[in-house]
C-alpha positions in Angstrom: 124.8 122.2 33.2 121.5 122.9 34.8 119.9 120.3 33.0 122.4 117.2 34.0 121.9 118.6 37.6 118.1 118.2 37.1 118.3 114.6 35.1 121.1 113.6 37.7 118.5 114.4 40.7 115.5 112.9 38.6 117.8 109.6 38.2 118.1 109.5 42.3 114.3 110.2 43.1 113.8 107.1 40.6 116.5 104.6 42.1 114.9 101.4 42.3 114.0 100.6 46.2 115.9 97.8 48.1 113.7 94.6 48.5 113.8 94.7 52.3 112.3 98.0 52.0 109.5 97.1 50.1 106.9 97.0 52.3 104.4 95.4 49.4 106.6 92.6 49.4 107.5 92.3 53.1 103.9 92.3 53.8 102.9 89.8 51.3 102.2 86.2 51.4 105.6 86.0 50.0 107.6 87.1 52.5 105.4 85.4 55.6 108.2 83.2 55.8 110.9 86.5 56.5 108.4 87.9 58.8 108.0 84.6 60.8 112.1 84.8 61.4 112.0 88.4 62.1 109.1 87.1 65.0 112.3 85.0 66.4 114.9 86.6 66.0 114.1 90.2 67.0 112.6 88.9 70.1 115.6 86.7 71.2 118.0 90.2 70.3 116.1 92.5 72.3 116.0 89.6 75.8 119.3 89.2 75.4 119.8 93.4 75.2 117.8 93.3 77.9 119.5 90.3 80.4 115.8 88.2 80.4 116.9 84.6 80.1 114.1 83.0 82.7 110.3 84.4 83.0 107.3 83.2 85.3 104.3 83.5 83.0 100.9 84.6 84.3 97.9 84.4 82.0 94.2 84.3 82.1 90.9 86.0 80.8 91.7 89.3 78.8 88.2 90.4 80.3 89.0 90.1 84.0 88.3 93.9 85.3 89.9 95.5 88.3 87.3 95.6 91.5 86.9 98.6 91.6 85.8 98.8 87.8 83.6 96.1 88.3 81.7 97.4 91.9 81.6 100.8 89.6 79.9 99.0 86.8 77.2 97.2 88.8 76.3 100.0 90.8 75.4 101.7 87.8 73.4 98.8 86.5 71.8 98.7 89.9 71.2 102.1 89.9 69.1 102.3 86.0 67.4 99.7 87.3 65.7 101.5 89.9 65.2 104.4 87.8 63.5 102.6 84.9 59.6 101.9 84.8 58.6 98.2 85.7 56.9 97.8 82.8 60.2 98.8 80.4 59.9 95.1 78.1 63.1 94.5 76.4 64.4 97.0 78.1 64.1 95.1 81.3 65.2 92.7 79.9 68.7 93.5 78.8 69.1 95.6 82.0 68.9 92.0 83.6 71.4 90.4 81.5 73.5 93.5 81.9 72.8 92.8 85.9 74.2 89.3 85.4 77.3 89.9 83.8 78.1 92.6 85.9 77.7 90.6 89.2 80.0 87.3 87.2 82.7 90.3 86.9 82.5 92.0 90.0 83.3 87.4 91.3 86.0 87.3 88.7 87.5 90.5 89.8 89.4 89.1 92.9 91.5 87.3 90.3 92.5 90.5 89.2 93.8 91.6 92.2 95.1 88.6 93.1 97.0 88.2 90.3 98.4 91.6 91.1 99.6 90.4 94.5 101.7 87.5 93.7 103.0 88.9 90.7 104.8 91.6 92.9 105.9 89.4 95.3 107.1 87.4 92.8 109.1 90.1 91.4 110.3 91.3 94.9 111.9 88.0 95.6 113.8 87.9 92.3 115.2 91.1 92.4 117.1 89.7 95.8 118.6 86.9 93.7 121.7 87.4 92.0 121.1 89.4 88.7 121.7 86.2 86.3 119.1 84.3 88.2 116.6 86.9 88.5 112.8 86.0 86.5 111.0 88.6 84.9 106.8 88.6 85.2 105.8 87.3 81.3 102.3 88.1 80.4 100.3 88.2 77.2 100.6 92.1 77.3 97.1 93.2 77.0 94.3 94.2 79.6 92.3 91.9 82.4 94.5 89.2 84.6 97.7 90.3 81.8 97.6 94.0 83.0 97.4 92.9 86.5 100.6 90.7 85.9 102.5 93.4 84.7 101.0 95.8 87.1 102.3 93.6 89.5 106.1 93.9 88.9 105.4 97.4 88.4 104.3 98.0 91.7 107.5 96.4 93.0 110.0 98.4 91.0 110.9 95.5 88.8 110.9 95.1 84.8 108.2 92.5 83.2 107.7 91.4 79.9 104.3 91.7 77.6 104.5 89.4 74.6 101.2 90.9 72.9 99.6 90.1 69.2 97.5 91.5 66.6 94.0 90.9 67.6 91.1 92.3 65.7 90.0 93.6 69.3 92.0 93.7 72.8 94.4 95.2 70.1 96.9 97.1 72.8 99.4 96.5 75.4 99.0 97.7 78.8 101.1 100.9 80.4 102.5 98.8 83.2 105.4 96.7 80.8 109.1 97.7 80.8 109.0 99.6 77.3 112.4 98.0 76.1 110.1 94.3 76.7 106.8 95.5 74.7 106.1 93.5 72.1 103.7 93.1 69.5 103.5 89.6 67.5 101.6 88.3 64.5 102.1 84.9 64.7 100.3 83.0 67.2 103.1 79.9 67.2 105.8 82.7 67.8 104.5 83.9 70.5 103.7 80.8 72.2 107.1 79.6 71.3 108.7 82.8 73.3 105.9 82.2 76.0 107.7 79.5 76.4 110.8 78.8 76.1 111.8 80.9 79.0 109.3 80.1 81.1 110.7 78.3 84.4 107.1 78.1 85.8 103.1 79.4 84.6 100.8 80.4 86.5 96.8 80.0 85.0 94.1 82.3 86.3 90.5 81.8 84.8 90.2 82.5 81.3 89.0 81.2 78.2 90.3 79.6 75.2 93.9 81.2 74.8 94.6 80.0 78.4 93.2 76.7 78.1 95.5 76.4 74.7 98.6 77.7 76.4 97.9 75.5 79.4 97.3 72.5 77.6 100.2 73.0 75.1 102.7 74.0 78.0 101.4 70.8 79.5 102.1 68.4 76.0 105.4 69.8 76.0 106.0 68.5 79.4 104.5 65.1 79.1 106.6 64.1 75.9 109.6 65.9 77.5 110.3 68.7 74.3 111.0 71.0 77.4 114.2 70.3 79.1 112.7 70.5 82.3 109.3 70.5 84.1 107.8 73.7 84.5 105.7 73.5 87.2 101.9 74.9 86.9 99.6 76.1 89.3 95.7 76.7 88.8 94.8 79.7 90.4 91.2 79.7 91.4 89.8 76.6 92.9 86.0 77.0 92.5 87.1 77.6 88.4 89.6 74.8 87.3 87.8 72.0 89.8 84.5 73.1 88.0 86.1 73.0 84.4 88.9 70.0 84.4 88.4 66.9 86.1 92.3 65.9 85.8 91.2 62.2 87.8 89.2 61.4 85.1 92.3 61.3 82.5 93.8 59.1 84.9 91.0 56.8 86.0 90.8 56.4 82.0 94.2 55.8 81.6 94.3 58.7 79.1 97.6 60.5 81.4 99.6 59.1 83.7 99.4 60.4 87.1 102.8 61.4 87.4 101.6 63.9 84.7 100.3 65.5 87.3 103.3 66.0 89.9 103.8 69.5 88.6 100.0 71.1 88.7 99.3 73.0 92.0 95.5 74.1 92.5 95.0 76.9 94.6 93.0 79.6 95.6 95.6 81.7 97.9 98.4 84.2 96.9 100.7 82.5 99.3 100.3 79.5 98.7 100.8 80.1 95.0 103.8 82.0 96.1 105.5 79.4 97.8 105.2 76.7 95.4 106.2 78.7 92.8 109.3 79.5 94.8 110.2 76.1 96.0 109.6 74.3 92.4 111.9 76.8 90.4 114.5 76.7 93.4 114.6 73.1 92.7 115.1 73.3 88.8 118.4 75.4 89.8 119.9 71.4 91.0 118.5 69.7 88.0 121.1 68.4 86.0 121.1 69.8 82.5 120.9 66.9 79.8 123.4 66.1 77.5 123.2 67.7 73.9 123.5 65.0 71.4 
C-alpha cells in the first residue's frame, strides 16, 4: 500500500504542465503572437477596472533632471574644477565636457518643473468634472519630463497612468504612478497604440527620438483621420521645437496642408498650455461622434 501511495505521488510530481504555463513556450518566438494580445488586452481590463477611458499624455526626454539635481550636479563640476591642477590634460578636458553637459541640464531642467506644474493643474481641474469625464495624466512611466508628469497628479491627489517598456536602460517606472495603472510593456506598437487611443490631447516637452516618433505618429493619425477626432498638440518649449521643426516649411512646400496645423499650440508658459489644453478637449465633448459603418 505504501508503494502505490509513493508511485501515486511520483505520477502527480510528473503531470505534464499546461501550455499556458510553460514559460519556454510563452516566452518563445512562438508565442510572440499570445504575448502581443495579452499587451491589449490586459491593459484594456485593468482601465476599465480602473474607470480610465480618456488620458492627457505628457512626454519628453527620459534625461530631463529635476533643478535641483541639476544646480547639485554643476556645482560639483564647478567645484573639481577649482580643485584640480591647471595643467590636469585629459583630465581637464573631460571635466569641461562634464561642465557642458551639466550647464545644457541645469537649461533643460525648467521643463522638468514645468512639466510638473501643468500636470497638477491639469489633474486638479479634472477631478472637478464629473467622474466619467474626468482625464488621467498618461506618461511613458520612467524618469526625467515622465516622472514629473506623474509627479504632477500626484501632488494634486489624483491617479495617473505610466505605460513603461522594457528598455535595456531607463529600465523602471517612477514611484509617483497610481500602482493599480503601472505598467510594463514589450512591444513598442502596443504601447503606442494604448498611448493613444485614449489620449484626448498630448502634450510634447523636449526630448529626443521616442518623442519625435510619438509626435509625429500622433500627428499621421490625425492628418489621414484613423483617430476619430483631433487631438490637439501643444509644443512645450519655444526656443526647442522653433529651433528643431520648421512646420512653414512643410507648408510652403506643399508637403502638409496648413490646416494640418489648426491643432499644434507652441508655447513656453504653463498657463498658457493650460488653457488650451482645457478649451480644445472641452470642445471635443460637442463633437459629433461619427457613424460606425
Amino acid at each position: 500500500m505504501q508503494m502505490n501511495s509513493e508511485n501515486e505521488s511520483k505520477d502527480q510530481e510528473e503531470w505534464p504542465i499546461k501550455a499556458y504555463k510553460n514559460l519556454d513556450f510563452m516566452l518563445s518566438e512562438k508565442a510572440r503572437f499570445i504575448r502581443i494580445l495579452c499587451e491589449l488586452f490586459e491593459p484594456e481590463d485593468r482601465f476599465k477596472k480602473a474607470g480610465v477611458d480618456n488620458t492627457i499624455v505628457l512626454f519628453g526626454s527620459a534625461r530631463t533632471k529635476h533643478p535641483k539635481e541639476a544646480e547639485k550636479e554643476l556645482k560639483l563640476i564647478q567645484t573639481l574644477i577649482e580643485e584640480s591642477p591647471e595643467s590636469s590634460g585629459e583630465g581637464s578636458e573631460a571635466l569641461q565636457k562634464r561642465l557642458k553637459e551639466a550647464k545644457i541640464d541645469l537649461k533643460a531642467s525648467k521643463y522638468y518643473k514645468a512639466a510638473r506644474e501643468l500636470s497638477k493643474k491639469l489633474t486638479e481641474w479634472s477631478l472637478q468634472l464629473p467622474e466619467k469625464e474626468q482625464l488621467y495624466i498618461c506618461s511613458g512611466g520612467g524618469p526625467g519630463i515622465m516622472e514629473a508628469a506623474n509627479r504632477g497628479a500626484h501632488d494634486a491627489n489624483g491617479r495617473s497612468v505610466g505605460l513603461g517598456i522594457s528598455l535595456p536602460f531607463e529600465q523602471r517606472v517612477n514611484a509617483y504612478i497610481s500602482k493599480e495603472l503601472q505598467f510594463e510593456f514589450k512591444y513598442f506598437f502596443i504601447r503606442k497604440y494604448w498611448f493613444v487611443l485614449l489620449a484626448k490631447s498630448l502634450v510634447a516637452f523636449p526630448g529626443g527620438f521616442g518623442t519625435l516618433d510619438e509626435l509625429f505618429e500622433t500627428l499621421t493619425l490625425m492628418q489621414t483621420q484613423k483617430v476619430k477626432n483631433k487631438t490637439p498638440i501643444v509644443l512645450f518649449g519655444k526656443e526647442f521645437w522653433d529651433g528643431l521643426i520648421d512646420f512653414d516649411t512643410l507648408v510652403q512646400w506643399g508637403m502638409i496642408s496648413e490646416e494640418d496645423l489648426n491643432y499644434i499650440h507652441i508655447t513656453d508658459s504653463v498657463e498658457d498650455a493650460f488653457n488650451f489644453v482645457v478649451s480644445q478637449v472641452e470642445k471635443l465633448k460637442y463633437v459629433p461622434k461619427t457613424k460606425k459603418n
